[in-house]
C-alpha positions in Angstrom: -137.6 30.1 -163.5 -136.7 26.4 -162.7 -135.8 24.2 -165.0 -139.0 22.2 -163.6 -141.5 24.7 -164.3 -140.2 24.8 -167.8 -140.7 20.9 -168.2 -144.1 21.5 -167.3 -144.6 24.3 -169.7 -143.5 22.2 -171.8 -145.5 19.0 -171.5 -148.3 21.5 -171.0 -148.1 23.1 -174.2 -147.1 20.1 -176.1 -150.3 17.9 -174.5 -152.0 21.1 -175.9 -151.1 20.5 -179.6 -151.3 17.3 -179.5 -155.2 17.2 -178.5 -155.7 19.9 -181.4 -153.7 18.4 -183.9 -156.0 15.4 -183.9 -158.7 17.6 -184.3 -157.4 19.9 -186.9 -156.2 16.9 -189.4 -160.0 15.4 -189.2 -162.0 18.4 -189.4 -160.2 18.9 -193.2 -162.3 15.6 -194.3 -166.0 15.8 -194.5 -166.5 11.9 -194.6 -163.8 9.3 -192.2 -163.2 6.2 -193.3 -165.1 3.6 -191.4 -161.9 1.3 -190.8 -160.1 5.0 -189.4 -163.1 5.7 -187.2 -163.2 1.9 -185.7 -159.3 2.6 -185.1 -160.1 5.7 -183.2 -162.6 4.1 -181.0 -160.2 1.6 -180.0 -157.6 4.4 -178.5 -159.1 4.1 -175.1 -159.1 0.8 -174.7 -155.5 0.5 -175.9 -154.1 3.2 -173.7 -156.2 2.1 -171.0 -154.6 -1.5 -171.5 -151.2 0.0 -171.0 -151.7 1.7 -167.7 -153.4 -1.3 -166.4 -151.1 -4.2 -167.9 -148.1 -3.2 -166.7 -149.2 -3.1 -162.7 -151.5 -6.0 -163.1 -148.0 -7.9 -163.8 -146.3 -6.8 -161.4 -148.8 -6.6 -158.5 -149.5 -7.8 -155.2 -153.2 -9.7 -153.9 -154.7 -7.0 -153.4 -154.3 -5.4 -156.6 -155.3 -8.5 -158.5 -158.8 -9.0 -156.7 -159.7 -5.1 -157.3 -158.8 -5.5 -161.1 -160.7 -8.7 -160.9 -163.8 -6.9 -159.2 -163.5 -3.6 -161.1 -163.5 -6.2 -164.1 -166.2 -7.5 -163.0 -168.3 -4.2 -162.2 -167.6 -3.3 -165.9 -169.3 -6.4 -167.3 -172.6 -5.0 -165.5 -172.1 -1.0 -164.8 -170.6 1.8 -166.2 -166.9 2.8 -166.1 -167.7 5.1 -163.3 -169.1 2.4 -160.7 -166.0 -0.1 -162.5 -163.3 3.2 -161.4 -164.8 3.8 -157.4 -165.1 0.0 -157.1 -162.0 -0.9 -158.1 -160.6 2.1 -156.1 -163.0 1.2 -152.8 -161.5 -2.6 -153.0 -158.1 -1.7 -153.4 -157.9 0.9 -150.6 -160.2 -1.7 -148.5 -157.8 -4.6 -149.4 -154.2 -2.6 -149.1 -155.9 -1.8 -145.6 -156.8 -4.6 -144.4 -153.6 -7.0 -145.9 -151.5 -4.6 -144.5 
């Protein structure tokens, strides 16, 4: 096999234990700390900060009013209407600015 394949294999497996690992080490405790728990709950909005940060820097009009309006959407609506919005404005607004 490629040297490719076994990258993925790879990532694959390690993603695996990763995801279990978590869930291993916090099954063992029958109580989580409060101050652990709020620190878990803030994981998505950290990693979803450092997907969207990075881009938003470096991006063109069209990228800035769909993060604005998916922004917007999320004030109001779920994180499934904020996602297709800010996906339908930027493919509108790439379109249409060329």
């Amino acid at each position: 096999m490629s040297s490719t394949v076994w990258i993925i294999l790879a990532g694959a497996v390690l993603t695996y234990l990763t995801r279990i690992g978590g869930y291993v080490v916090l099954s063992r405790f029958e109580r989580i700390n409060p101050r652990v728990e709020a620190g878990l709950n803030a994981v998505p909005a950290a990693v979803l900060t450092t997907l969207v940060a990075p881009a938003a820097l470096s991006a063109g009009p069209a990228e800035l009013i769909a993060l604005v309006v998916a922004g917007l959407v999320a004030l109001r609506g779920g994180m499934m209407s904020m996602f297709l919005t800010g996906a339908a404005v930027l493919i509108a607004l790439r379109y249409l600015l060329g």
